[in-house]
N, CA, C and O atoms as CSV, one atom per row, in Angstrom:
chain,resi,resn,atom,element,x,y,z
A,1,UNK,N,N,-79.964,-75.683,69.824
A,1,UNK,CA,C,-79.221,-74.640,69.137
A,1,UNK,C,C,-77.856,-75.194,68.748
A,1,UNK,O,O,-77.395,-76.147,69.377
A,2,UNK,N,N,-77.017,-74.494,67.476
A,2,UNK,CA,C,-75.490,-74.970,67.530
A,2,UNK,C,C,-74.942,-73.669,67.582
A,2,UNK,O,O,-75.447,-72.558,67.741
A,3,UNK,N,N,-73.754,-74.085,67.403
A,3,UNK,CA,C,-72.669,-72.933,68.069
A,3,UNK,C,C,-72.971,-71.709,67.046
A,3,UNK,O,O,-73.238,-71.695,65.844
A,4,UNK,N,N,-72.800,-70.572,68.126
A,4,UNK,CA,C,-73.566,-69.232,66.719
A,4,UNK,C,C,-72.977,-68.433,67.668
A,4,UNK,O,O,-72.449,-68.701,68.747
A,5,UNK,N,N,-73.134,-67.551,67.161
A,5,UNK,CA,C,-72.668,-65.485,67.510
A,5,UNK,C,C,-73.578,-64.768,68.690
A,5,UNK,O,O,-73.587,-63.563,68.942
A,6,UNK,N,N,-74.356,-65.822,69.366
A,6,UNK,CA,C,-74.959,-65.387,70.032
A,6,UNK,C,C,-77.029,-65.551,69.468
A,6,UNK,O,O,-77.392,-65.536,68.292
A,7,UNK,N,N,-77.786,-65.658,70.428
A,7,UNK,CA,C,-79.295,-65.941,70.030
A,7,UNK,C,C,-80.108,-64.808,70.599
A,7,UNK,O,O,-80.008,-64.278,71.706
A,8,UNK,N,N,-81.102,-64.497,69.402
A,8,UNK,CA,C,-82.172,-63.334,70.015
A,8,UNK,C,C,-83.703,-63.989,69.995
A,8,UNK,O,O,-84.369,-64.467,69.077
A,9,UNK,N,N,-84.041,-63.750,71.810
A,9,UNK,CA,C,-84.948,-64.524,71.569
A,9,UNK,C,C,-85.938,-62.942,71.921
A,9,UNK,O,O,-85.605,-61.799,72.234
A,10,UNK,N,N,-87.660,-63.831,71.596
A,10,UNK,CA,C,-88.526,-62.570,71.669
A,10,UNK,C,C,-89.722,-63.548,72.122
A,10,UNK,O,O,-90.044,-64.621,71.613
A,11,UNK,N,N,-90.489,-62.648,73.599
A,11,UNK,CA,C,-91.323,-62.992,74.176
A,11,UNK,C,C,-92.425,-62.690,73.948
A,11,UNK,O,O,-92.372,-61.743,73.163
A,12,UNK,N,N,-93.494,-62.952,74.186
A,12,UNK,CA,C,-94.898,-62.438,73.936
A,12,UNK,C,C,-95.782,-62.560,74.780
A,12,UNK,O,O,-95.534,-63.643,75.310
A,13,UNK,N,N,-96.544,-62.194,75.184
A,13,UNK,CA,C,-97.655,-62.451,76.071
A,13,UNK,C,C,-98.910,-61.768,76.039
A,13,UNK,O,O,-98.998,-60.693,76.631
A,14,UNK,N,N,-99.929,-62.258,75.411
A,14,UNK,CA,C,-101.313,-61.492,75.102
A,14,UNK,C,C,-102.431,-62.255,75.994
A,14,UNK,O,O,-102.898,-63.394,75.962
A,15,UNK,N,N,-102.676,-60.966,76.911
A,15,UNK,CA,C,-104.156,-61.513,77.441
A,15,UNK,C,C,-105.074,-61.426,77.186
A,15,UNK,O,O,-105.349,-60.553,76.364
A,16,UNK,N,N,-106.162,-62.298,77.742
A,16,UNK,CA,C,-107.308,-62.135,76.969
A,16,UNK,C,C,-108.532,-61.206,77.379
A,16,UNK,O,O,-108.405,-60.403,78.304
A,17,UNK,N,N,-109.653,-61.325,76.711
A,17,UNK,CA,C,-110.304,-60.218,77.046
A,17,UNK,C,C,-111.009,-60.009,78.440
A,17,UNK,O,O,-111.663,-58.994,78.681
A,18,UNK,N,N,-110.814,-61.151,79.442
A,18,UNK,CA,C,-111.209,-60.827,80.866
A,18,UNK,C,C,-109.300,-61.493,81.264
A,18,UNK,O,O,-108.689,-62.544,81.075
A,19,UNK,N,N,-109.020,-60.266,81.823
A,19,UNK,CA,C,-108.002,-60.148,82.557
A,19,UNK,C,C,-107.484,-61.072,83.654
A,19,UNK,O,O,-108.105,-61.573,84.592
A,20,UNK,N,N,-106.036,-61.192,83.272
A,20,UNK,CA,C,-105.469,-62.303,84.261
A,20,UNK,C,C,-105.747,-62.276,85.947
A,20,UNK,O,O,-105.551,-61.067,86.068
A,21,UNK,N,N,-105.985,-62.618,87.001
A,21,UNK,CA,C,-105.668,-62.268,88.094
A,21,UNK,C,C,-104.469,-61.606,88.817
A,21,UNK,O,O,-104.533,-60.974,89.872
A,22,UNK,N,N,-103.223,-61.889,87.978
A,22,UNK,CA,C,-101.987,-61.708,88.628
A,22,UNK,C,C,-101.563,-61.616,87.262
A,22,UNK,O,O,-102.376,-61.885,86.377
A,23,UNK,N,N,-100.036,-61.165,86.892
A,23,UNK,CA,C,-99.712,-60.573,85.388
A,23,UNK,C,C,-98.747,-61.768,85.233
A,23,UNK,O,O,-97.868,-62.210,85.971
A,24,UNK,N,N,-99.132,-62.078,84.226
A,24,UNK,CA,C,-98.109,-63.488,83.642
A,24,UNK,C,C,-96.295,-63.440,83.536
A,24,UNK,O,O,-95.750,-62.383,83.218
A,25,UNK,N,N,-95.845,-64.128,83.701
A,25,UNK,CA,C,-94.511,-64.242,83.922
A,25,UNK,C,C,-93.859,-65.080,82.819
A,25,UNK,O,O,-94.534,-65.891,82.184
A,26,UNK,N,N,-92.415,-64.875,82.556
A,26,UNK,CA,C,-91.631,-65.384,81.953
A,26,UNK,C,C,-90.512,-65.369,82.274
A,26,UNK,O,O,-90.090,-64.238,82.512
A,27,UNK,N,N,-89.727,-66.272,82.404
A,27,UNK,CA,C,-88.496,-66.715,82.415
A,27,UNK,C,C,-87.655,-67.304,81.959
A,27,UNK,O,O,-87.835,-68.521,81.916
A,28,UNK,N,N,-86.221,-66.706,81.352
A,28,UNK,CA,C,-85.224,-67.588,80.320
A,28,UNK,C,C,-84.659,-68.520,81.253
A,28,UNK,O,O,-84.601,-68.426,82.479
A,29,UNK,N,N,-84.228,-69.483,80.455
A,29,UNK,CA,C,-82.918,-70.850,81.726
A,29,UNK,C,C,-82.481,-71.389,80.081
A,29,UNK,O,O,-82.933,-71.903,79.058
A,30,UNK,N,N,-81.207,-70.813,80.742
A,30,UNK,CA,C,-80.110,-71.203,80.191
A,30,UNK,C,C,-79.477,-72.455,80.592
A,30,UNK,O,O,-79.607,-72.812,81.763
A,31,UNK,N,N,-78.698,-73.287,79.634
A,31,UNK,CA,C,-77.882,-74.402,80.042
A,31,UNK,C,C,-76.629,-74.714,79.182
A,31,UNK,O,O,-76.664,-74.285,78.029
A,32,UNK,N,N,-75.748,-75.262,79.497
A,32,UNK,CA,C,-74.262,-75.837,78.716
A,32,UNK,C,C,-74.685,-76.997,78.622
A,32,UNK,O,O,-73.830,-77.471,77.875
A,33,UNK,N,N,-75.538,-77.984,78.881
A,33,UNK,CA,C,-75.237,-79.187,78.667
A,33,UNK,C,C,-76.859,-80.057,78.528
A,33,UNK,O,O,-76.879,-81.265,78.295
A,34,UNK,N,N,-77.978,-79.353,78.683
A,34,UNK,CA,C,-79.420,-79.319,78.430
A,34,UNK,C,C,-79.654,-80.225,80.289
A,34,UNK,O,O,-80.772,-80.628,80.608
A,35,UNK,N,N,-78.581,-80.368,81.137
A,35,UNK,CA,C,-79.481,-81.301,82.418
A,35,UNK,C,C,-79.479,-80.086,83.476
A,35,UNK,O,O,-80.470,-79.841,84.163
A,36,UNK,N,N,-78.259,-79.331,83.552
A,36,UNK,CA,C,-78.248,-78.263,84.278
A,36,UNK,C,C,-78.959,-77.045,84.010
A,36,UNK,O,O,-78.238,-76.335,83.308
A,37,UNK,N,N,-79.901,-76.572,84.225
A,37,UNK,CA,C,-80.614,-75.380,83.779
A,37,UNK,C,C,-80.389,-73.716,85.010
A,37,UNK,O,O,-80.517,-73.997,86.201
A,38,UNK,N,N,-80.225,-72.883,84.839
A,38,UNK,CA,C,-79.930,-71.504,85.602
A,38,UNK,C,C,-81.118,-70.648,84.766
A,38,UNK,O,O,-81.396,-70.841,83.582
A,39,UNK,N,N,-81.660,-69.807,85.519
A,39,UNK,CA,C,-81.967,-68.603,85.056
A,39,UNK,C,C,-81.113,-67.753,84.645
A,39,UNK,O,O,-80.048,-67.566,85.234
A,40,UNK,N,N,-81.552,-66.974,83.319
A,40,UNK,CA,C,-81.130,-65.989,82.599
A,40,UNK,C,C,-81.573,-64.646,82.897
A,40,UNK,O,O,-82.349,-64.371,81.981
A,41,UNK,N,N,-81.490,-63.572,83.760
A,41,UNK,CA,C,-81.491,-62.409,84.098
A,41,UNK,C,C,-82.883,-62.814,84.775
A,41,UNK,O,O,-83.370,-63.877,85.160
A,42,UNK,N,N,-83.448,-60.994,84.730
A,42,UNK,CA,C,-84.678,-61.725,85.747
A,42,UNK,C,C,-85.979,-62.178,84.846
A,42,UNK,O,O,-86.033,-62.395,83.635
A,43,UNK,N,N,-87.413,-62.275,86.238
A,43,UNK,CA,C,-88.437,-62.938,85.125
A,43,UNK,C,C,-88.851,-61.474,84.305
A,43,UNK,O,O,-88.536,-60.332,84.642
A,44,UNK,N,N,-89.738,-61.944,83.003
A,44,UNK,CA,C,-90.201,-60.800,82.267
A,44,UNK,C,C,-91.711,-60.519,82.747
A,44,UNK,O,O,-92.495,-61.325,82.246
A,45,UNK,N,N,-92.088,-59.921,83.284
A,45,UNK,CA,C,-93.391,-59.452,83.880
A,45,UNK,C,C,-94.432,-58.533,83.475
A,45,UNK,O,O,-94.542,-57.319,83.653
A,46,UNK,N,N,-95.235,-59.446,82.843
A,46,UNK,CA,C,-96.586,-59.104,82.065
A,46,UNK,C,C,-97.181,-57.808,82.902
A,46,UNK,O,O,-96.615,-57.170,83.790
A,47,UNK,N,N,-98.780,-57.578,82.223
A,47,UNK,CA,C,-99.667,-56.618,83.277
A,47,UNK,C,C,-101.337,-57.545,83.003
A,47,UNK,O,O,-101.793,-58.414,82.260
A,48,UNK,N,N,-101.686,-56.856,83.904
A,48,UNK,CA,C,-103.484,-57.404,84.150
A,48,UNK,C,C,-104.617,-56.681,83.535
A,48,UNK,O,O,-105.824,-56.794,83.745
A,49,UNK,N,N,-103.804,-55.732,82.533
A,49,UNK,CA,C,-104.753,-55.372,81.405
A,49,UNK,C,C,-105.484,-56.131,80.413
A,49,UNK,O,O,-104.880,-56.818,79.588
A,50,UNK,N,N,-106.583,-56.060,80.437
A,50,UNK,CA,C,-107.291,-57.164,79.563
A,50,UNK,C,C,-107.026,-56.707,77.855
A,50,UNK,O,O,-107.020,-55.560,77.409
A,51,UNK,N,N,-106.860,-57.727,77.252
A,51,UNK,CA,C,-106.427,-57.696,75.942
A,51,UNK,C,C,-105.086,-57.190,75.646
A,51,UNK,O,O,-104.807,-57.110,74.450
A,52,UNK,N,N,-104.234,-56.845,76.466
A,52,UNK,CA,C,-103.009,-56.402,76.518
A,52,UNK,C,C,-101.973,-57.085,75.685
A,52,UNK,O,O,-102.180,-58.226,75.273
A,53,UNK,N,N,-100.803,-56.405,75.402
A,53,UNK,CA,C,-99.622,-57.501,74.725
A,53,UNK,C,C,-98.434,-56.806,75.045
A,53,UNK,O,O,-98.017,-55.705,74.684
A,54,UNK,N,N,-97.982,-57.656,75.786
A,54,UNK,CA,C,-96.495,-57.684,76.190
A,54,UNK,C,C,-95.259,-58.320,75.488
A,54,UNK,O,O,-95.281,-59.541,75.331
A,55,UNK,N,N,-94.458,-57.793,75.163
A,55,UNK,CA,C,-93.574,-58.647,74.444
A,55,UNK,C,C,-91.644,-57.638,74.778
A,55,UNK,O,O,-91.435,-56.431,74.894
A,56,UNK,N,N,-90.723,-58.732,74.822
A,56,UNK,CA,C,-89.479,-58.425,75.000
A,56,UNK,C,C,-89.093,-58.902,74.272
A,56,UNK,O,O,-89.678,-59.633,73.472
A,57,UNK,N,N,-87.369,-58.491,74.347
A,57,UNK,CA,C,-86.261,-59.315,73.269
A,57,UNK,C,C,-84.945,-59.144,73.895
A,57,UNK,O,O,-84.395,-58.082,74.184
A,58,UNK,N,N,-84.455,-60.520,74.089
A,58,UNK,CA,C,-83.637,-60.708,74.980
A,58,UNK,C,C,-81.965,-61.157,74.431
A,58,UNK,O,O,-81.952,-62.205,73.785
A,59,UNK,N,N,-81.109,-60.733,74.551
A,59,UNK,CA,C,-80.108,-61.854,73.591
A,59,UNK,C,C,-79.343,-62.330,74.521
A,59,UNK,O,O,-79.043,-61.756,75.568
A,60,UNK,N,N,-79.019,-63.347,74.184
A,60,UNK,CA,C,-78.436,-64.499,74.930
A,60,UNK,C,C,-77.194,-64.836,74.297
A,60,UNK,O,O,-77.005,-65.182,73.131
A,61,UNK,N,N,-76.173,-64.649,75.463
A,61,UNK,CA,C,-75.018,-64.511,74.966
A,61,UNK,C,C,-74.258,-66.167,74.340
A,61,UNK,O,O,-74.543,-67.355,74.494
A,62,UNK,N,N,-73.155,-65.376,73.575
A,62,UNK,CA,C,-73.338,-66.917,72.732
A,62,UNK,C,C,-72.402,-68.386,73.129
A,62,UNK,O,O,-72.228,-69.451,72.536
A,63,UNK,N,N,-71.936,-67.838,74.404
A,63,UNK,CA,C,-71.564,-69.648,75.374
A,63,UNK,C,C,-72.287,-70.388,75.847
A,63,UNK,O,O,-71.835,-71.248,76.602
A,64,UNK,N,N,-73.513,-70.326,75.602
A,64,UNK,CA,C,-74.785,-70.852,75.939
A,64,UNK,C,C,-75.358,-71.723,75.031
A,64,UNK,O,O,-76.194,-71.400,74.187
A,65,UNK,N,N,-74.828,-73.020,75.238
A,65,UNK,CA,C,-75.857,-74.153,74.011
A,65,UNK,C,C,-77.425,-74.223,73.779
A,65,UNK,O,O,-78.079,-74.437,72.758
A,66,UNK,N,N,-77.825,-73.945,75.197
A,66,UNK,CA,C,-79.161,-74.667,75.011
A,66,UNK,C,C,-80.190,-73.137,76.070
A,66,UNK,O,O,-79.706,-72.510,77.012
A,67,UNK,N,N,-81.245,-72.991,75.634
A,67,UNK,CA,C,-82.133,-72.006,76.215
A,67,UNK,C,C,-83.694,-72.196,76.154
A,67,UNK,O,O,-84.133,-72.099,75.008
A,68,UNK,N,N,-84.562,-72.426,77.060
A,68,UNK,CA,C,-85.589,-72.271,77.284
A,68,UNK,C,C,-86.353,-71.087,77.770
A,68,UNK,O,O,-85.736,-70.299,78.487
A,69,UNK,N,N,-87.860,-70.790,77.432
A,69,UNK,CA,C,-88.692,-70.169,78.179
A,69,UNK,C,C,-89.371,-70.791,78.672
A,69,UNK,O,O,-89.991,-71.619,78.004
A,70,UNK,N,N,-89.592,-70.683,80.164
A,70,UNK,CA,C,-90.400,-71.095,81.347
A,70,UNK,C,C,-91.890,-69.587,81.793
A,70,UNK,O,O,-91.566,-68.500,82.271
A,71,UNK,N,N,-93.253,-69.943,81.495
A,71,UNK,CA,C,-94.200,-69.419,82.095
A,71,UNK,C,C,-94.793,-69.405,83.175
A,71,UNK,O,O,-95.140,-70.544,83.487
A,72,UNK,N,N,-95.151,-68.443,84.090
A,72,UNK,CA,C,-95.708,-68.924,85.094
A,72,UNK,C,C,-96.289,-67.631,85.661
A,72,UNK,O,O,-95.907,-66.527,85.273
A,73,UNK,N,N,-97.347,-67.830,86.712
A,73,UNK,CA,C,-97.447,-66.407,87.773
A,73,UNK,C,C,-99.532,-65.651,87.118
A,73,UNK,O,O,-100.198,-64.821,87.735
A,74,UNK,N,N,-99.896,-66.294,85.917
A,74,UNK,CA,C,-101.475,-65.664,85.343
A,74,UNK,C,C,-102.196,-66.697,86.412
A,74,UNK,O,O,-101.729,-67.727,86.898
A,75,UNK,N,N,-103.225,-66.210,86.578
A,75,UNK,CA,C,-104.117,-66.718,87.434
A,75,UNK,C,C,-105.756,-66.581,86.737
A,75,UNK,O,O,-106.003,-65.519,86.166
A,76,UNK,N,N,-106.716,-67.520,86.785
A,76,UNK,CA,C,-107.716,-67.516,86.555
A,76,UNK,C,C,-108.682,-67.121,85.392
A,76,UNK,O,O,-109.901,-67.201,85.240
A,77,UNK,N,N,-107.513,-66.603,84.537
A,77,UNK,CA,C,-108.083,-66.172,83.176
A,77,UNK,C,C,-106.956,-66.616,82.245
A,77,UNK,O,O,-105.769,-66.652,82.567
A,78,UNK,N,N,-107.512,-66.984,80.931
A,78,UNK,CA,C,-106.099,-67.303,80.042
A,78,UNK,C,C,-105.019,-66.208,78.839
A,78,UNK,O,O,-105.291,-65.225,78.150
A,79,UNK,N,N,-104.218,-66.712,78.985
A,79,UNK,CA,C,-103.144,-65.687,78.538
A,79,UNK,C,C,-102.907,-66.535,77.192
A,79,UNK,O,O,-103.002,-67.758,77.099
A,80,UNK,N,N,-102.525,-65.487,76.011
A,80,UNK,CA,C,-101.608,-66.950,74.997
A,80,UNK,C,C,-99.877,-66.511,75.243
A,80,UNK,O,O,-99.482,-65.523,75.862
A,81,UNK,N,N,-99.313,-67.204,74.794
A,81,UNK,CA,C,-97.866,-66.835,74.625
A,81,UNK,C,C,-97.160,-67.537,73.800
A,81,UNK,O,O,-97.461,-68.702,73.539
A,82,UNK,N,N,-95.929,-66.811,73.179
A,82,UNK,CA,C,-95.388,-67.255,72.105
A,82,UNK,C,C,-94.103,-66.528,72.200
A,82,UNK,O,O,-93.882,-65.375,72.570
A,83,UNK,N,N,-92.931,-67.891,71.588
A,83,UNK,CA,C,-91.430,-67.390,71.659
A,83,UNK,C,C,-91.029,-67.655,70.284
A,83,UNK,O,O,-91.402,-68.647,69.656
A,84,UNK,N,N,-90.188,-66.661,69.788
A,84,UNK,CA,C,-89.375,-66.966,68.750
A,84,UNK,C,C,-87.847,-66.433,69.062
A,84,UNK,O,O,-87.537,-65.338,69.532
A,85,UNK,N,N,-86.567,-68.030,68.479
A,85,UNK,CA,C,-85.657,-67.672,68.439
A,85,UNK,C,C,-84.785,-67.378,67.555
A,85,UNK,O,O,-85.197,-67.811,66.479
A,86,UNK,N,N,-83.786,-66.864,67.437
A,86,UNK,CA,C,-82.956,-66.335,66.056
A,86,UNK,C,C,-81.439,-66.477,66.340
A,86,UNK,O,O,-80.823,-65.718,67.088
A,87,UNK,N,N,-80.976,-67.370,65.769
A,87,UNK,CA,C,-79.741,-67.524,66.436
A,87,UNK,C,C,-78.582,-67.179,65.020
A,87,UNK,O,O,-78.747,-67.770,63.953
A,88,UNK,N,N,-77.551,-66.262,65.193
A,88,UNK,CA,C,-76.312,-65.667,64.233
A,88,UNK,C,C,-75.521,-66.611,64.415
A,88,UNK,O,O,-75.003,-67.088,65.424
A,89,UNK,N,N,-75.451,-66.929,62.936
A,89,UNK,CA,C,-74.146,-68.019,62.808
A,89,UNK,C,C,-73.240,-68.055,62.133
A,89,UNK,O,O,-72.424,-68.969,62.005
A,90,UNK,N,N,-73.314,-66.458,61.319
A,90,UNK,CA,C,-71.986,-65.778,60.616
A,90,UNK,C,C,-72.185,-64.873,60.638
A,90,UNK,O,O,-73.396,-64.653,60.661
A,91,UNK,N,N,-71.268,-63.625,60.651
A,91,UNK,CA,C,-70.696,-62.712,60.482
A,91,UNK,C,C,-71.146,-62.116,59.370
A,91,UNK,O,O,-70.639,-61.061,58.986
């Protein structure tokens, strides 16, 4: 990312038609410098509805250079997922 007004990111998570074991997870990590990474609020927490779609939108405030999503937590069935970010860089 470069320096901007702040970034909106948006999560997704669609399961598939035989249901996860456990509900899929997501998590932002933020960093200033891309080696140090922190979590960004808490994880985003799917459900075990089959065919389901979960999705958030998160903004990330704008002293923050660098931001990832981290998945984790579906079990035994597959999930897809998908992030898009949008970052303001004028006014």
């Amino acid at each position: 990312m470069q320096p901007n007004y702040g970034t909106g990111i948006t999560v997704a998570v669609t399961n598939g038609a035989s249901a996860p074991g456990s509900p899929p997870q997501a998590q932002i990590q933020v960093s200033g410098d891309d080696a140090t990474w922190r979590d960004y609020g808490t994880p985003l927490v799917g459900d075990t509805t089959a065919n389901s779609l979960n999705t958030w939108a998160v903004d990330v405030a704008k002293h923050w250079m660098y931001a990832r999503v981290i998945f984790f937590g579906h079990t035994t069935n597959p999930v897809t997922v998908a992030v898009e970010a949008q970052a303001a860089t004028g006014l």
